[in-house]
C-alpha positions in Angstrom: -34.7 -84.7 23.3 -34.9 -81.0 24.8 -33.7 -77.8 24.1 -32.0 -75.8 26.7 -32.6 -71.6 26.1 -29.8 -69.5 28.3 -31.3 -66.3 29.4 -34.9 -67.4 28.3 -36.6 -65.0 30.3 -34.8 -61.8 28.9 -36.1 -60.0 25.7 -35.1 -62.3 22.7 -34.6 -65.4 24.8 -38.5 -65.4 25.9 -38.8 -65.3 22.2 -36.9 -67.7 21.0 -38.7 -69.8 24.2 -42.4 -68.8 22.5 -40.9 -69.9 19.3 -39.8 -73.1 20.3 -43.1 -74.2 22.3 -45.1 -73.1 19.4 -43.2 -75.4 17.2 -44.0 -78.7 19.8 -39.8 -78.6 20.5 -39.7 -79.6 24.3 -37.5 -76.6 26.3 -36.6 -76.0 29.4 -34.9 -72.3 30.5 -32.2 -71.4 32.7 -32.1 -67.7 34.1 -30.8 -66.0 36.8 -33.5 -63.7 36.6 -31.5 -60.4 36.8 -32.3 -58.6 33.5 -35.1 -61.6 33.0 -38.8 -61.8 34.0 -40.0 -65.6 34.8 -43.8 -63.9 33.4 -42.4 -63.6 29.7 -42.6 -67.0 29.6 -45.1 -69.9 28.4 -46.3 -72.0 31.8 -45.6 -75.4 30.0 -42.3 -74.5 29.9 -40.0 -75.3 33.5 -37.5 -72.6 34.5 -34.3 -73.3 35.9 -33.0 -70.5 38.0 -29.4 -70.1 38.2 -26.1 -68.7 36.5 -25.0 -70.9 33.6 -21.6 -71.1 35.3 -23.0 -73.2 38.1 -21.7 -76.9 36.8 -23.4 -78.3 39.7 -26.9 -77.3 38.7 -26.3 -77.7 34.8 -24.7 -80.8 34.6 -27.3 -82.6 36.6 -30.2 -80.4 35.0 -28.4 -80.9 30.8 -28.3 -85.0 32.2 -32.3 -85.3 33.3 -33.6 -83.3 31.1 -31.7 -85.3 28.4 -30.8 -82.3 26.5 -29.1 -82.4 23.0 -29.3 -78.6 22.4 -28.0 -75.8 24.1 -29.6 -71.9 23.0 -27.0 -69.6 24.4 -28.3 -66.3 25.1 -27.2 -65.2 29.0 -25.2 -62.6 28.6 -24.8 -59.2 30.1 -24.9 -56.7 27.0 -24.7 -53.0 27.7 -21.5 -51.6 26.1 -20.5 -48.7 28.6 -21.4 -51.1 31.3 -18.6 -53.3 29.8 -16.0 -50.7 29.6 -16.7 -49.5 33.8 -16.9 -53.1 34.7 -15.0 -55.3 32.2 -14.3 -58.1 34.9 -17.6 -58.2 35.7 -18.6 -58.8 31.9 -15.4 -61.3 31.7 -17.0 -63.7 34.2 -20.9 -63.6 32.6 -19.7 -63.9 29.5 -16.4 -65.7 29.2 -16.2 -67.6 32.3 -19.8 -69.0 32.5 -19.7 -69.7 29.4 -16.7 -71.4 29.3 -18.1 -73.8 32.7 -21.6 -73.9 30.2 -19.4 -75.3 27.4 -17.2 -77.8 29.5 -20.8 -78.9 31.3 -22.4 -79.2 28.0 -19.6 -81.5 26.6 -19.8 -84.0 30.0 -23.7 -84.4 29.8 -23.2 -85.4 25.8 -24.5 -82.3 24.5 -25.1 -82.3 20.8 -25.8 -78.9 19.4 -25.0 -75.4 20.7 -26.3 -72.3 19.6 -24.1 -69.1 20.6 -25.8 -65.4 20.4 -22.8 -63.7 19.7 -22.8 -59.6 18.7 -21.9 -57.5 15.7 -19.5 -55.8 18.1 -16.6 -58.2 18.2 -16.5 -56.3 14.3 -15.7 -53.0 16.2 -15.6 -50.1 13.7 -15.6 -52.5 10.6 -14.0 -51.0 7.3 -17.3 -51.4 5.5 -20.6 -51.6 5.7 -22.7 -54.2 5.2 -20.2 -56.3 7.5 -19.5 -60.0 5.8 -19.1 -62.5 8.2 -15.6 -62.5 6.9 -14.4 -58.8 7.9 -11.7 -58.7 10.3 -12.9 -58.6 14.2 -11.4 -56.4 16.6 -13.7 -55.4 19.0 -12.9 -52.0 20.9 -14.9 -52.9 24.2 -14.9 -56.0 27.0 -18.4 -56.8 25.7 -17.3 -57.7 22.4 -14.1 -59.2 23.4 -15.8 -61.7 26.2 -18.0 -62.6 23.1 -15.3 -62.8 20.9 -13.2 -65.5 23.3 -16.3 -67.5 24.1 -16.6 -67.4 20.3 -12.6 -69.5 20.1 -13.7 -71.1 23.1 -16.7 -73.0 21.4 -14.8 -73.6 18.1 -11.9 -74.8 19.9 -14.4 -77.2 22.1 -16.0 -78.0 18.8 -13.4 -79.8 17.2 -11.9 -81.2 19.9 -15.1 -82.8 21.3 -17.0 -82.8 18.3 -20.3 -80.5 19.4 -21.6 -79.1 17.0 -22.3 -75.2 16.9 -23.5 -72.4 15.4 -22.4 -68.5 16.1 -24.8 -65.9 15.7 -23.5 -62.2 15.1 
């Protein structure tokens, strides 16, 4: 089985990418390429470029590659650029994930891994944060986080993937 790594060719993604190739995991990446460089990663690993919102390439792709695990990290992530362009950061982040989701589902997708942020907390009442505290995040960068967050739970139990949401 493979592992599929959203936004592998950005920062943490390319890591997570070494991480896995180091281990013997087979992964394949899918990246647009718009904050992510295709040299950050290994060259046994195939690249995939494209927006995870495109069902018509990751349907087909999740299918023939026969992947069972989906490593979420395409996002677009700069606060301020959130709060001048929140519809802009509602389709990256909600939308495409949500097509990501309901494409991950048809192709029998096992596992998905979401990289959340700390800031659907917003100004949390204390610090250290528990996974527990209250959200209410106080831009669109932590709220298209925060719905693709319900979204995956919601998908969870009603399609039984399983998932995991990293803040």
């Amino acid at each position: 089985m493979t592992i599929l790594v959203t936004g592998g060719a950005g920062y943490i993604g390319s890591h997570m990418v070494h991480a896995l190739a180091d281990a013997g995991e087979r992964v394949i990446v899918l990246d647009n390429l718009s904050t992510g460089f295709a040299e950050a990663l290994p060259r046994s690993v195939p690249l995939f470029i494209g927006d995870t919102g495109d069902q018509t390439l990751v349907v087909p792709l999740l299918q023939a590659h026969r992947v069972d695990t989906i490593i979420h990290f395409a996002a677009s992530v700069v606060v301020p650029d959130s709060v001048a362009d929140p519809l802009g950061y509602y389709r990256n982040n909600t939308v495409n994930s949500r097509a990501l989701i309901e494409a991950a589902v048809q192709a029998g997708v096992r596992h998905f891994i979401f990289s959340s942020t700390a800031a659907v907390y917003g100004n949390p009442a204390s610090v250290p944060v528990t996974e527990t505290a209250a959200t209410a995040p106080m831009s669109p960068y932590g709220s298209s986080k925060l719905m693709t967050e319900a979204m995956l739970r919601d998908a969870s139990r009603a399609y039984g993937i399983s998932n995991v949401i990293l803040r």
